[in-house]
PDB file of N, CA, C and O in Angstrom, chain B, residues numbered from 101:
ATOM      1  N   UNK B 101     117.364 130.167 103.840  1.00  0.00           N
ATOM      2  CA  UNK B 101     118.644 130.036 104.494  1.00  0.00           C
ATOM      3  C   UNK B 101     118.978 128.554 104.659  1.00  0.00           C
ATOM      4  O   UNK B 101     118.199 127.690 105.063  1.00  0.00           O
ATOM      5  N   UNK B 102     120.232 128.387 104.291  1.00  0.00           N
ATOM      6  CA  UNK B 102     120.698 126.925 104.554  1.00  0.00           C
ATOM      7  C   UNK B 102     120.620 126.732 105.754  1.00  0.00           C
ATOM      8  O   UNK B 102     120.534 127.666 106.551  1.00  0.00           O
ATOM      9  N   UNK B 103     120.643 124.926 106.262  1.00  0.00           N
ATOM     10  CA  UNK B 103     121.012 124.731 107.406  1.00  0.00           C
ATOM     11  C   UNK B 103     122.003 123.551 107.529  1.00  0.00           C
ATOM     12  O   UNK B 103     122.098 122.503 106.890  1.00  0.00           O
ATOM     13  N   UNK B 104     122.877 124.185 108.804  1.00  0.00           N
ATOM     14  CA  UNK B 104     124.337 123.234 108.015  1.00  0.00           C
ATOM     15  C   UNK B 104     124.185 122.053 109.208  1.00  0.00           C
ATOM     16  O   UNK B 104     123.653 122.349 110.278  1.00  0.00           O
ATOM     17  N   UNK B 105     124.567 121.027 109.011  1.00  0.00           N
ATOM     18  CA  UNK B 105     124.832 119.837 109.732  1.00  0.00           C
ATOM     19  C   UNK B 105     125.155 120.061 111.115  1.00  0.00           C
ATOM     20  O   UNK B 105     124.464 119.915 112.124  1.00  0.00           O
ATOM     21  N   UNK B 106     126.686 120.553 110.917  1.00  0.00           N
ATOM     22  CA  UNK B 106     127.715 120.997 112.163  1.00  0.00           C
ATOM     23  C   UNK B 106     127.963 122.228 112.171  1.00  0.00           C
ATOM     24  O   UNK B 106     128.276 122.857 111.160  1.00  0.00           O
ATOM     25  N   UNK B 107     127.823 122.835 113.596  1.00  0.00           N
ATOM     26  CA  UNK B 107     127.814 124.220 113.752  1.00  0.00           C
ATOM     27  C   UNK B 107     129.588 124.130 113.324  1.00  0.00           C
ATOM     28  O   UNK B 107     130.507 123.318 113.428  1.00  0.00           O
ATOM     29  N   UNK B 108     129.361 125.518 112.793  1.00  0.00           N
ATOM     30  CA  UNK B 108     131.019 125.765 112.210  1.00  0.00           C
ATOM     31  C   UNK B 108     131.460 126.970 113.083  1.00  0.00           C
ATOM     32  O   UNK B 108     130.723 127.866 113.494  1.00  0.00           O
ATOM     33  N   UNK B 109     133.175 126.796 113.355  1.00  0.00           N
ATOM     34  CA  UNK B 109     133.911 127.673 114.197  1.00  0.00           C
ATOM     35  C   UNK B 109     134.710 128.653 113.301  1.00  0.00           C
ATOM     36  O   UNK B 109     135.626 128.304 112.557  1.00  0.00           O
ATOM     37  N   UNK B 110     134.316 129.755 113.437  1.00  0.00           N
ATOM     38  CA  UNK B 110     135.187 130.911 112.824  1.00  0.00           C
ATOM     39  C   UNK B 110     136.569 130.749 113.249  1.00  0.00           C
ATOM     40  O   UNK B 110     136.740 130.980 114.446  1.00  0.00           O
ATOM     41  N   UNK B 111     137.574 130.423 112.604  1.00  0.00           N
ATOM     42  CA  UNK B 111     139.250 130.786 113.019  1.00  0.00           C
ATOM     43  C   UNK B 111     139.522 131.291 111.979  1.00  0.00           C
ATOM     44  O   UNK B 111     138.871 131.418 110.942  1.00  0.00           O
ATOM     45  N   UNK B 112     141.117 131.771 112.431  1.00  0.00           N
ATOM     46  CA  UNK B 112     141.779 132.108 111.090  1.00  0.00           C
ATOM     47  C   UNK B 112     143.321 131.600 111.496  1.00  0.00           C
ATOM     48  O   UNK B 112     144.025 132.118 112.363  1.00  0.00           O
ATOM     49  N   UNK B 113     143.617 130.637 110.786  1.00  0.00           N
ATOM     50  CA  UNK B 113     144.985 130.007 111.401  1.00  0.00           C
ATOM     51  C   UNK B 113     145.668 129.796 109.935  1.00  0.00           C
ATOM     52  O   UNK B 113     145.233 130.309 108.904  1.00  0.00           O
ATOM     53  N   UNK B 114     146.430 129.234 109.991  1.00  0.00           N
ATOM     54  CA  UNK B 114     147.260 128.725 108.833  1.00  0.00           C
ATOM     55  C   UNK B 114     146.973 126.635 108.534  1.00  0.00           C
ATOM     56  O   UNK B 114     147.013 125.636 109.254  1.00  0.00           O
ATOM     57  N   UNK B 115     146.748 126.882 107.300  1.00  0.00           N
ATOM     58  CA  UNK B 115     146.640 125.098 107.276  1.00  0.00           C
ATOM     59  C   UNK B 115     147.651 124.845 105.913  1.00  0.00           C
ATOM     60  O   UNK B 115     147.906 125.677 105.042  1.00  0.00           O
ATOM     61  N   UNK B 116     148.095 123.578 105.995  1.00  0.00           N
ATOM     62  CA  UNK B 116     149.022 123.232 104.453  1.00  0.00           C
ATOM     63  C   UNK B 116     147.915 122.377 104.066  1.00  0.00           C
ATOM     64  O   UNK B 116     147.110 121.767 104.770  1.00  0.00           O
ATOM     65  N   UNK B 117     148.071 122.480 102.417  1.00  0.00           N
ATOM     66  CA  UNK B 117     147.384 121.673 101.567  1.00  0.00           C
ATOM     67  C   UNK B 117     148.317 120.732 100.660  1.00  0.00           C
ATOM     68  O   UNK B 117     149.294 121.148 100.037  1.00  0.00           O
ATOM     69  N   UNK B 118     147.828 119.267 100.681  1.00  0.00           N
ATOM     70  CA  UNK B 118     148.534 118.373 100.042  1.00  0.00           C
ATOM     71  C   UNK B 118     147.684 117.529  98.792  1.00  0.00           C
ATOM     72  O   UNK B 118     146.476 117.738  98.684  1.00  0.00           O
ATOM     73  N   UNK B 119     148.153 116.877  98.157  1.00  0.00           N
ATOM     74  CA  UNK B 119     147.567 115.981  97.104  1.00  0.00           C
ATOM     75  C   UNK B 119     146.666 114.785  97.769  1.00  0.00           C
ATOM     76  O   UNK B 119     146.076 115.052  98.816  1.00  0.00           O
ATOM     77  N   UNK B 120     146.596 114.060  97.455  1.00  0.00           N
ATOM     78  CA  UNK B 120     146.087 112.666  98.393  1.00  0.00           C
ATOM     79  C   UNK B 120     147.559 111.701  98.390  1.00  0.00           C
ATOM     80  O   UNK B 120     147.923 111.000  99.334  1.00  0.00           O
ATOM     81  N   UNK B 121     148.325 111.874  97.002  1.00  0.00           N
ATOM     82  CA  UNK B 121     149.400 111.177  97.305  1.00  0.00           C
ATOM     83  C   UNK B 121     150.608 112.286  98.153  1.00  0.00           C
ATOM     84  O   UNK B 121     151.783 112.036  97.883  1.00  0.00           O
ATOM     85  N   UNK B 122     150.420 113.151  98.876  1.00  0.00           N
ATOM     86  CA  UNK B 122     151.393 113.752  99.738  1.00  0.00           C
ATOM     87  C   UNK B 122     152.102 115.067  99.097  1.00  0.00           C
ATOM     88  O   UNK B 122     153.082 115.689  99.505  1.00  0.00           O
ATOM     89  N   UNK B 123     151.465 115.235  98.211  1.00  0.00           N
ATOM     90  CA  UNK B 123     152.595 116.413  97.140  1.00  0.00           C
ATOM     91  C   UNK B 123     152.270 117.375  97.927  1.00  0.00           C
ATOM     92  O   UNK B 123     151.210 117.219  98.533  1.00  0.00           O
ATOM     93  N   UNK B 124     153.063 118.675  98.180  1.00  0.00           N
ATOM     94  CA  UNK B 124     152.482 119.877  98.716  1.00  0.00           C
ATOM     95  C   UNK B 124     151.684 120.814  97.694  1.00  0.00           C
ATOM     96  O   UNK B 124     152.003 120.993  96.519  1.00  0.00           O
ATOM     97  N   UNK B 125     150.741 121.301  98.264  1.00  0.00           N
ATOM     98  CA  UNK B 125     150.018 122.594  97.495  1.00  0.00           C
ATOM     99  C   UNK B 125     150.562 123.638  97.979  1.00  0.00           C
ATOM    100  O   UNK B 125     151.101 124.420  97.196  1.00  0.00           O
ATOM    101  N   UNK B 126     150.558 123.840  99.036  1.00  0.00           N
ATOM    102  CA  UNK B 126     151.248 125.369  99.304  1.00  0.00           C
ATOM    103  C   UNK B 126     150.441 125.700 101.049  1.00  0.00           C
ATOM    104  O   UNK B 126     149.953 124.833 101.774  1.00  0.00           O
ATOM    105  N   UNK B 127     150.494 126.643 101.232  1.00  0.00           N
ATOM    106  CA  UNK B 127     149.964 126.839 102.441  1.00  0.00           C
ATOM    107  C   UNK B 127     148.053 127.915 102.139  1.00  0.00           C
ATOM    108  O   UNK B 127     147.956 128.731 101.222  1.00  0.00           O
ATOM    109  N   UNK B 128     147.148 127.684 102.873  1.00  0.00           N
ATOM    110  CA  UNK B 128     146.020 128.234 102.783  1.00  0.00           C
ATOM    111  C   UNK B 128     146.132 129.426 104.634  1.00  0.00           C
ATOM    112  O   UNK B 128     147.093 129.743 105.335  1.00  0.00           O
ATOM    113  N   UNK B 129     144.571 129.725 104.742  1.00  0.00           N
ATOM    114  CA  UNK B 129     144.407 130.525 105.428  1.00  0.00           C
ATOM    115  C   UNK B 129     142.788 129.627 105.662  1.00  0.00           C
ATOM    116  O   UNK B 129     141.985 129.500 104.737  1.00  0.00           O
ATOM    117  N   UNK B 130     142.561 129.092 107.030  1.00  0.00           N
ATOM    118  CA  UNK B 130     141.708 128.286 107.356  1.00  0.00           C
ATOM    119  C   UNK B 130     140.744 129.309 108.419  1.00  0.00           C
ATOM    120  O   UNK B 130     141.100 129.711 109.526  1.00  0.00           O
ATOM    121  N   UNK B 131     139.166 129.647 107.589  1.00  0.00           N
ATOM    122  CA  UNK B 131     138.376 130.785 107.765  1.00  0.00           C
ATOM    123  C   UNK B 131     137.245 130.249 109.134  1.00  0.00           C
ATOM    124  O   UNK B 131     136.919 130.859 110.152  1.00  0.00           O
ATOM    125  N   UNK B 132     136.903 129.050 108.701  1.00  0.00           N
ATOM    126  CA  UNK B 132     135.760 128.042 109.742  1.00  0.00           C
ATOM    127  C   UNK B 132     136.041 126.787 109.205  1.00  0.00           C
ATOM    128  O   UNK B 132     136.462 126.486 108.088  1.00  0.00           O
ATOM    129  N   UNK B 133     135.641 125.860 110.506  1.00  0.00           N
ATOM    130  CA  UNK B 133     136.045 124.507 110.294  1.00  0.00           C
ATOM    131  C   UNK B 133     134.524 124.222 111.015  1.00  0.00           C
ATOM    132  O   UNK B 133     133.722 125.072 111.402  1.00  0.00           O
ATOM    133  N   UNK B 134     134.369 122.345 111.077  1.00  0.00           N
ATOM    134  CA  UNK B 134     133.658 122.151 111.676  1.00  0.00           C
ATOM    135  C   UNK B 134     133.554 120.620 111.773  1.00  0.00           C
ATOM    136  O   UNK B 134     134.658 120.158 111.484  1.00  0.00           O
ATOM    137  N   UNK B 135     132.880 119.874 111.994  1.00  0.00           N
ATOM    138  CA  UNK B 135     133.080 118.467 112.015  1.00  0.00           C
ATOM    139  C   UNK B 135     132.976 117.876 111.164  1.00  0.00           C
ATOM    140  O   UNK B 135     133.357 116.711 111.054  1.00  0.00           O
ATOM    141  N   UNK B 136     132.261 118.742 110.085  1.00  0.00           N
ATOM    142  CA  UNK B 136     131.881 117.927 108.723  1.00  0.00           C
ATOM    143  C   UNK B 136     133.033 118.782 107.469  1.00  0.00           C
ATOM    144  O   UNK B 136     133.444 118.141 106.501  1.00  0.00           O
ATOM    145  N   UNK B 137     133.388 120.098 107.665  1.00  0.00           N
ATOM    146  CA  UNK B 137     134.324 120.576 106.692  1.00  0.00           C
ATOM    147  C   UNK B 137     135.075 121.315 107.319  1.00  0.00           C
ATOM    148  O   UNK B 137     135.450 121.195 108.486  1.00  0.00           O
ATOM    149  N   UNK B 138     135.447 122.500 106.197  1.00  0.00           N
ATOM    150  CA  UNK B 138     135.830 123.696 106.461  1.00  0.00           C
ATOM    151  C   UNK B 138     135.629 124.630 105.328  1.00  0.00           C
ATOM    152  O   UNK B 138     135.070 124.284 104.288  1.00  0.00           O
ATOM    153  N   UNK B 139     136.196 126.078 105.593  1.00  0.00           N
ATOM    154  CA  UNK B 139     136.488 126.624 104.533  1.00  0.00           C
ATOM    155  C   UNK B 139     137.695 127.195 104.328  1.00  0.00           C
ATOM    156  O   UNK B 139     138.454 127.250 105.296  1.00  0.00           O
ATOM    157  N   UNK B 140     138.089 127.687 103.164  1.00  0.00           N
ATOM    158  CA  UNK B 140     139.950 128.200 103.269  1.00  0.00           C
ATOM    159  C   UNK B 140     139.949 129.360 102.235  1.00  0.00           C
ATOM    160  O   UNK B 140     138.968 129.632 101.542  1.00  0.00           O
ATOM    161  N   UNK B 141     140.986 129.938 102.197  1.00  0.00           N
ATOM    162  CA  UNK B 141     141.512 130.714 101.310  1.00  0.00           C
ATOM    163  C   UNK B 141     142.448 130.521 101.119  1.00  0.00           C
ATOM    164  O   UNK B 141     143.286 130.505 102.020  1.00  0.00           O
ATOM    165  N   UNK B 142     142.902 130.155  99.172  1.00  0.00           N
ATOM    166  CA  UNK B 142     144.174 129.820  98.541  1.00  0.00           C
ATOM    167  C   UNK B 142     144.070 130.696  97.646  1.00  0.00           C
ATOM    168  O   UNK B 142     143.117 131.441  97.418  1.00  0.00           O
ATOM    169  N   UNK B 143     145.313 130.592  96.992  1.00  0.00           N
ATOM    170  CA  UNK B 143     145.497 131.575  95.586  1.00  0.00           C
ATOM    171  C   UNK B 143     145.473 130.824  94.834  1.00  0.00           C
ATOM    172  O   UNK B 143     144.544 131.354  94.224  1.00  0.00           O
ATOM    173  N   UNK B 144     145.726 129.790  94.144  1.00  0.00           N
ATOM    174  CA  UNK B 144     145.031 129.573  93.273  1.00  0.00           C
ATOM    175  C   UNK B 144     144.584 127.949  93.320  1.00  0.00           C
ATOM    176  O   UNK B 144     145.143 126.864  93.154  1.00  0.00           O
ATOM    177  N   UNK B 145     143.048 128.512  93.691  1.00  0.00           N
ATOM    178  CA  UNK B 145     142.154 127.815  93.957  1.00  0.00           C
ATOM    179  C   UNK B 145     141.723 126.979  92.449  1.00  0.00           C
ATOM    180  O   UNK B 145     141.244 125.849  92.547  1.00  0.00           O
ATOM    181  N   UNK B 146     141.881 127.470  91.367  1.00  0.00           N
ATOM    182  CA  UNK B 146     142.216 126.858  89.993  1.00  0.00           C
ATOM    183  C   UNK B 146     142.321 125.660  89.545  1.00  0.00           C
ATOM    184  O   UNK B 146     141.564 124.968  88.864  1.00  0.00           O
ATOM    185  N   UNK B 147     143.557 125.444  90.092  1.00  0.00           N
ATOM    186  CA  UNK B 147     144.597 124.381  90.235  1.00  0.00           C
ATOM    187  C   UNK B 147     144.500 123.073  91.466  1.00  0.00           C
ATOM    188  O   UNK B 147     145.080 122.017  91.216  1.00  0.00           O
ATOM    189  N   UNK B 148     143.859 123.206  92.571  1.00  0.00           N
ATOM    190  CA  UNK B 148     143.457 122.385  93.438  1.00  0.00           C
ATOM    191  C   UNK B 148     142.467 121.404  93.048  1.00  0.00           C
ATOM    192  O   UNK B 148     141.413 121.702  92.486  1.00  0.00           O
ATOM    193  N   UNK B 149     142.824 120.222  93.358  1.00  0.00           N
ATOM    194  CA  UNK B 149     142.033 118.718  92.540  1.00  0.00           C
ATOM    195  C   UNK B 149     140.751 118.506  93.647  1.00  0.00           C
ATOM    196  O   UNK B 149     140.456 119.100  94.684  1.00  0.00           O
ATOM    197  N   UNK B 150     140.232 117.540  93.023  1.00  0.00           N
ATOM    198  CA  UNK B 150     138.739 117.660  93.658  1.00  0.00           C
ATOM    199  C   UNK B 150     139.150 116.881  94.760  1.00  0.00           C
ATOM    200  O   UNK B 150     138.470 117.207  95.733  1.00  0.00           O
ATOM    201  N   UNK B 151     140.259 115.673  95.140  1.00  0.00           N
ATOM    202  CA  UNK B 151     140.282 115.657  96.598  1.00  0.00           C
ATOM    203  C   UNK B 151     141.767 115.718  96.760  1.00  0.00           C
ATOM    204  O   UNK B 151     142.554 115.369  95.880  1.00  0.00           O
ATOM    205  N   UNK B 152     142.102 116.173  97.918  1.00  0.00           N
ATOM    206  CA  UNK B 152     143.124 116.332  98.641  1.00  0.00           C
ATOM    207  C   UNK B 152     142.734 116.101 100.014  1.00  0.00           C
ATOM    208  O   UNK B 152     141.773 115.484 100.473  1.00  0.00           O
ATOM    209  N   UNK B 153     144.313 117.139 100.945  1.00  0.00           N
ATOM    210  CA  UNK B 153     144.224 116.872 102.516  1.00  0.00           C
ATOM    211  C   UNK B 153     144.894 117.824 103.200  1.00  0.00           C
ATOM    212  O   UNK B 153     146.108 118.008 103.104  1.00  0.00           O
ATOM    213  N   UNK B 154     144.035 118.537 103.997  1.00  0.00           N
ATOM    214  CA  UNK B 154     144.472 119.343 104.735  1.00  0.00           C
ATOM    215  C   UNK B 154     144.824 119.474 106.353  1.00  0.00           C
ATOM    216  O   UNK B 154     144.186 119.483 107.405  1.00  0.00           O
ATOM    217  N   UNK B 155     146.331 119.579 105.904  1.00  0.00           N
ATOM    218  CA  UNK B 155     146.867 119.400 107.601  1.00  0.00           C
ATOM    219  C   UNK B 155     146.734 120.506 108.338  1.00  0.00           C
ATOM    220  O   UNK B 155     147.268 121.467 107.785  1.00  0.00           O
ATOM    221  N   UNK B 156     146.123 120.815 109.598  1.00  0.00           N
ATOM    222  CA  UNK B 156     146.114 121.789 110.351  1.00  0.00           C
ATOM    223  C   UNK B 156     147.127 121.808 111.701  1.00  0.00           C
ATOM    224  O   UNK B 156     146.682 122.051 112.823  1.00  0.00           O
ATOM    225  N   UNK B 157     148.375 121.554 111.472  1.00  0.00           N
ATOM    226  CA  UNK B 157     149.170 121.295 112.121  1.00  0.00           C
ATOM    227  C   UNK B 157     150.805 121.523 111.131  1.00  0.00           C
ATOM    228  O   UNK B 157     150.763 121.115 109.970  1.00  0.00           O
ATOM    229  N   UNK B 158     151.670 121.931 111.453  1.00  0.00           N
ATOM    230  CA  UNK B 158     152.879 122.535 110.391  1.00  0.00           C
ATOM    231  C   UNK B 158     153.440 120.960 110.170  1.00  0.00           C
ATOM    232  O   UNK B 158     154.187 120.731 109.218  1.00  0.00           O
ATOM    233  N   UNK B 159     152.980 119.722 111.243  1.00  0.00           N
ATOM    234  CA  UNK B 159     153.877 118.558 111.621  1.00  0.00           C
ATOM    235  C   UNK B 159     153.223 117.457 110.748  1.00  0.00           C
ATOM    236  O   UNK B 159     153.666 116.347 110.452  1.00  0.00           O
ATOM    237  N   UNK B 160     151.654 118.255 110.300  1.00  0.00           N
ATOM    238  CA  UNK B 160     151.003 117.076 109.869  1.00  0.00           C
ATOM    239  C   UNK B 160     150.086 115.991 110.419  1.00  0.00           C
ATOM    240  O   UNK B 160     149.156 115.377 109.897  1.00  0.00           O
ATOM    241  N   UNK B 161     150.783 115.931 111.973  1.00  0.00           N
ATOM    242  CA  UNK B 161     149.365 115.279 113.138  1.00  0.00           C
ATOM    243  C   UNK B 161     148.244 115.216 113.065  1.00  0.00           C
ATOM    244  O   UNK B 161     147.684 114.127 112.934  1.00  0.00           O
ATOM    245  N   UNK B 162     147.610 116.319 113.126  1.00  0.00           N
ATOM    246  CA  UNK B 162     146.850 116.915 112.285  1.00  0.00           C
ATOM    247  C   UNK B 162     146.091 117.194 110.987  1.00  0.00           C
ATOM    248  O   UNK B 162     146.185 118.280 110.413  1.00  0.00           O
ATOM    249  N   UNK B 163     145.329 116.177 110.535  1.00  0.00           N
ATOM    250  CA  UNK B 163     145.108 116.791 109.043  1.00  0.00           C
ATOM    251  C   UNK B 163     143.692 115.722 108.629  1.00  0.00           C
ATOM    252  O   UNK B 163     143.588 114.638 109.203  1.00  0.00           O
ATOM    253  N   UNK B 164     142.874 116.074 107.806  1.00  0.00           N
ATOM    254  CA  UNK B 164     142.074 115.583 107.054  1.00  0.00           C
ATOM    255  C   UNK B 164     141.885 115.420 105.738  1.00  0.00           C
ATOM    256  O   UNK B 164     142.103 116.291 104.895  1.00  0.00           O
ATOM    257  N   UNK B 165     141.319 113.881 105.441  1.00  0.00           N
ATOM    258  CA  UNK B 165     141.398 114.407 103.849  1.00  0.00           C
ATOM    259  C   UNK B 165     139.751 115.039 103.220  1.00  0.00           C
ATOM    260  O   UNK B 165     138.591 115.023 103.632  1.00  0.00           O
ATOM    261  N   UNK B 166     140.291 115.429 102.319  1.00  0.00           N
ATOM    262  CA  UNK B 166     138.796 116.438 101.943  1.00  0.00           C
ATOM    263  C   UNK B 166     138.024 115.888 100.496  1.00  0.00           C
ATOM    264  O   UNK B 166     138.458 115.040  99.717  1.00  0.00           O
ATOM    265  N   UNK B 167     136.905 116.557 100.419  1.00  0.00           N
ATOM    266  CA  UNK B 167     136.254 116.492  99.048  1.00  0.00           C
ATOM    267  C   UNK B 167     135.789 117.914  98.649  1.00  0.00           C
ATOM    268  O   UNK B 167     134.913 118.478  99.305  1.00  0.00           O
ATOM    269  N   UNK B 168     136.467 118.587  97.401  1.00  0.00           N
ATOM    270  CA  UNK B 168     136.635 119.864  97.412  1.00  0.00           C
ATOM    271  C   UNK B 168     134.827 120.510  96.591  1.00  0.00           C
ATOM    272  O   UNK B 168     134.584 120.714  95.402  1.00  0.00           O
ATOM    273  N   UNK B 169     133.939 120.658  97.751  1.00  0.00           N
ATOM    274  CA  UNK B 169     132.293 121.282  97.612  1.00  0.00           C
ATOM    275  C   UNK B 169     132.627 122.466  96.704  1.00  0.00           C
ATOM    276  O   UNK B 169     132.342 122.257  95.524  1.00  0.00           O
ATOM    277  N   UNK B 170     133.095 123.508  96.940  1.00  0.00           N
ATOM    278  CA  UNK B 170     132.468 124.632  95.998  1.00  0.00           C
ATOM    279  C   UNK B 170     133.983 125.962  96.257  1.00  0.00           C
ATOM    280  O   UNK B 170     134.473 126.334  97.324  1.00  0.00           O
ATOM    281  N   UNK B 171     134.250 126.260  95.225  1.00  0.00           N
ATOM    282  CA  UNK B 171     134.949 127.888  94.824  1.00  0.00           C
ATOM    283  C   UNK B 171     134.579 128.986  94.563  1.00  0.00           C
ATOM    284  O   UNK B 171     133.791 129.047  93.619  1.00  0.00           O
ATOM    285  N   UNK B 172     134.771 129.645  94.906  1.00  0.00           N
ATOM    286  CA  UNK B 172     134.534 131.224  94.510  1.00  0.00           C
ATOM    287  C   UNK B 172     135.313 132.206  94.855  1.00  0.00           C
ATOM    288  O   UNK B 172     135.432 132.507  96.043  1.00  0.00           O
ATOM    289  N   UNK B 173     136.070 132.967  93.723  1.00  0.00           N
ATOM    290  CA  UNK B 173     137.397 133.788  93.959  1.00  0.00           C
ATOM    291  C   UNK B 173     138.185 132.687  94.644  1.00  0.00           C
ATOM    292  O   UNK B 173     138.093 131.489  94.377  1.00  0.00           O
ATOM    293  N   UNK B 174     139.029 133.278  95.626  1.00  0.00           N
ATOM    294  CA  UNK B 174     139.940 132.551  96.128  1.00  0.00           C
ATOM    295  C   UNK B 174     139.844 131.725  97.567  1.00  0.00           C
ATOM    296  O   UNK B 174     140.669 131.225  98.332  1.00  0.00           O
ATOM    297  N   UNK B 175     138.342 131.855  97.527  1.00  0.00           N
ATOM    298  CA  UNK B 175     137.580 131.081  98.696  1.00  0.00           C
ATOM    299  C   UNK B 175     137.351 129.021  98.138  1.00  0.00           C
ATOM    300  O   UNK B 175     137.230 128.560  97.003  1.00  0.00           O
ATOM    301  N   UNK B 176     137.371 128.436  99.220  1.00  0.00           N
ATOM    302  CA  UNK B 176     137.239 126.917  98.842  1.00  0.00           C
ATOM    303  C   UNK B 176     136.405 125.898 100.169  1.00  0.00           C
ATOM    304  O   UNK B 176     136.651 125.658 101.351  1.00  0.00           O
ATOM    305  N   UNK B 177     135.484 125.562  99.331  1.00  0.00           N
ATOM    306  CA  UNK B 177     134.985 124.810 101.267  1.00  0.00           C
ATOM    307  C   UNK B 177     134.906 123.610 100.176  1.00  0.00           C
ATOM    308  O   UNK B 177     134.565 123.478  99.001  1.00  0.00           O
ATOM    309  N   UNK B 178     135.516 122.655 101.441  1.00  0.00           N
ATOM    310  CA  UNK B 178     135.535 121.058 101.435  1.00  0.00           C
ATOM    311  C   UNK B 178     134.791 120.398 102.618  1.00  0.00           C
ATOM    312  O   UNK B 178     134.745 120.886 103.748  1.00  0.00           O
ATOM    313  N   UNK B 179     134.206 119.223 102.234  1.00  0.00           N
ATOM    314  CA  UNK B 179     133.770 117.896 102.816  1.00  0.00           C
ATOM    315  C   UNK B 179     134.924 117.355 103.167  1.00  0.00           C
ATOM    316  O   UNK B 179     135.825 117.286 102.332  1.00  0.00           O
ATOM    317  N   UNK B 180     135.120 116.824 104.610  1.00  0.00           N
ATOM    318  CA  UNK B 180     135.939 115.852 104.915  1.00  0.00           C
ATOM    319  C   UNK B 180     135.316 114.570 105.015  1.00  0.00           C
ATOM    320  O   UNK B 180     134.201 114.405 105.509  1.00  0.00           O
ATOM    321  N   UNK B 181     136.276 113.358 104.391  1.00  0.00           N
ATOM    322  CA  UNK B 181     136.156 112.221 104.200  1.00  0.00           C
ATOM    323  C   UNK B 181     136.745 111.526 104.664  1.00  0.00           C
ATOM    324  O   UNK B 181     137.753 111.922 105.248  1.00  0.00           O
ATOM    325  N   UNK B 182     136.408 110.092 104.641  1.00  0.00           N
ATOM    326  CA  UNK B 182     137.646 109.254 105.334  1.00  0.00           C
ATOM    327  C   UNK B 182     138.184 108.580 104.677  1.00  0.00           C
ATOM    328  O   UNK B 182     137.569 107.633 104.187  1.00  0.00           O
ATOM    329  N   UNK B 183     139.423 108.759 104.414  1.00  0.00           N
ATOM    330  CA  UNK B 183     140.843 108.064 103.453  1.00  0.00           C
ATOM    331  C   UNK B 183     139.682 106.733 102.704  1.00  0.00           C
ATOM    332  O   UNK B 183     138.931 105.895 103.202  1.00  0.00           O
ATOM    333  N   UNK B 184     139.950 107.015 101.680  1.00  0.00           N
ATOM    334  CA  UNK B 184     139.964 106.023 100.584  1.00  0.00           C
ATOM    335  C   UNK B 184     138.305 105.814 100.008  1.00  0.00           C
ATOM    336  O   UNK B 184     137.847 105.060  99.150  1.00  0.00           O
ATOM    337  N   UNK B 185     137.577 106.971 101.007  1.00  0.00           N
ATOM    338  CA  UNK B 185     135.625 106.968 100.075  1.00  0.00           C
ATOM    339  C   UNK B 185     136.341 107.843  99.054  1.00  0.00           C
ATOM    340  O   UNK B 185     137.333 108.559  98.912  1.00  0.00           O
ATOM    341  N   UNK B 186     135.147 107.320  98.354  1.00  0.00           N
ATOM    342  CA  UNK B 186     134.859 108.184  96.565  1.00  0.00           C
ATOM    343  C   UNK B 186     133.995 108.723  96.894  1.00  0.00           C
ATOM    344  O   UNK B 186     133.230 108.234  97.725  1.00  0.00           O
ATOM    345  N   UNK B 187     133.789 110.061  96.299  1.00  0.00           N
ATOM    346  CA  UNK B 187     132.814 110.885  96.450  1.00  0.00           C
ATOM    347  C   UNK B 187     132.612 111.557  94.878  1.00  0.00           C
ATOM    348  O   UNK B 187     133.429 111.302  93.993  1.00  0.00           O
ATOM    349  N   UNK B 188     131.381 112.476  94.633  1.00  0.00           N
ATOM    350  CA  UNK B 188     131.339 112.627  93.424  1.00  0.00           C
ATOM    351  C   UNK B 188     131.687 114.411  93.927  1.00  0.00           C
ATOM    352  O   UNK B 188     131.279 114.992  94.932  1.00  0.00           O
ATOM    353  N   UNK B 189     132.767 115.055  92.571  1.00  0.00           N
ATOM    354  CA  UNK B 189     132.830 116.813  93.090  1.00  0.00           C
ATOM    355  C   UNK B 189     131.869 117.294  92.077  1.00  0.00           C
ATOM    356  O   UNK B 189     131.823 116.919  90.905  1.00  0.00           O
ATOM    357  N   UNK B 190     130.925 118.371  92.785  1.00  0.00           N
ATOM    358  CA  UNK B 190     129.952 119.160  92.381  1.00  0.00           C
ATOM    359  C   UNK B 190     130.320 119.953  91.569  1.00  0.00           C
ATOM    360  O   UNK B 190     129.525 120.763  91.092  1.00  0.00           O
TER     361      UNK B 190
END
């Protein structure tokens, strides 16, 4: 069994997903978060670049940018980062 860094919080809220330069992706469904990520559900998870930023707020206040860890079906968990690290996607 893994062991994760930061205990993670089950929600289920709504989050928007953006580019790093601000483009919209569309809206997700935000499953657990935690200090170090989260996880989401999009439709098409396909098409989502290895980093973006997800606002958890409709205003944007709110939001982190990510490093997109791992897919499966229409599931997506990201690493949050802080504006402007490089990271390598798995």
């Amino acid at each position: 069994m893994r062991t994760r860094k930061h205990p993670r919080q089950i929600v289920h809220t709504v989050g928007f997903l953006y580019t790093s330069d601000g483009w919209p992706l569309g809206e997700c469904t935000v499953r657990d978060i935690s200090v170090g990520g989260a996880k989401f559900v999009h439709k098409i998870t396909d098409e989502l670049p290895g980093t973006l930023v997800l606002a958890l707020s409709k205003d944007g206040n709110v939001r982190r940018s990510c490093q997109l860890v791992w897919r499966k079906d229409d599931q997506v968990g990201v690493r949050f980062v802080r504006p402007g690290a490089h990271h390598t996607v798995r």
